[in-house]
C-alpha positions, 0 to 999 in steps of 0.5 A: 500500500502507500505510506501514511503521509501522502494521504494527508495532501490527498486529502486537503486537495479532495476537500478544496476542490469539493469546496470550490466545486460547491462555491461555483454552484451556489455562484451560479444559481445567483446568476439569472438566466441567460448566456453567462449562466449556460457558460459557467454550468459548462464550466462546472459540469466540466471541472465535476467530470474532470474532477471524478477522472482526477479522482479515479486516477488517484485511486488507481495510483493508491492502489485502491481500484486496481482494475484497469477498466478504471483506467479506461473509464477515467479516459473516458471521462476525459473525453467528455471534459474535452468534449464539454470544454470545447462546447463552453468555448463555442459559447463563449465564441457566441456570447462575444459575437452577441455582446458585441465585443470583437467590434469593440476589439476591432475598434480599441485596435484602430485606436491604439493603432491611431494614437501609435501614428500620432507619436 
């Protein structure tokens, strides 16, 4: 098995990351309904999944599940994080074309782009 004191950081990074898990709930039902929302329950929904993955692959090094179908499940769970992360991108894509803020990125790079010549 393993020594004694790893389990202690195993501990305290099990703890944090339940308790930053939990914020980030509580966070986004204050928020109303719309673009952001959607955004950051993808975001949780992909830090819980990698979350379970981390978890799985620390069971696997610990020696408490020894099954290599662990090992494929916590690939698997990777792929869903990706695959949900990517998702959360395209909406953040979205959320900047709807809030018009490529325009003003455009706009604040004429600036400066205009200021640079006046030097």
């Amino acid at each position: 098995m393993i020594d004694n004191p790893i389990w202690i950081p195993i501990i305290i990074v099990a703890l944090l990351g339940i308790a930053i898990l939990i914020m980030i709930y509580f966070f986004i039902q204050k928020l109303t309904e719309g673009s952001l929302k959607k955004y950051a329950t993808l975001i949780l929904l992909a830090l819980g999944v990698f979350s379970i993955g981390g978890a799985l692959r620390s069971a696997h090094e610990l020696e408490i599940l020894t099954s290599s179908i662990f090992t494929e499940i916590e690939y698997l769970l990777y792929c869903v994080y990706y695959l949900v992360l990517l998702y959360a991108v395209y909406t953040l894509y979205k959320m900047s074309k709807q809030f018009g803020f490529s325009d003003k990125t455009l706009m604040m790079a004429d600036a400066l782009k205009a200021r640079g010549e006046k030097k």
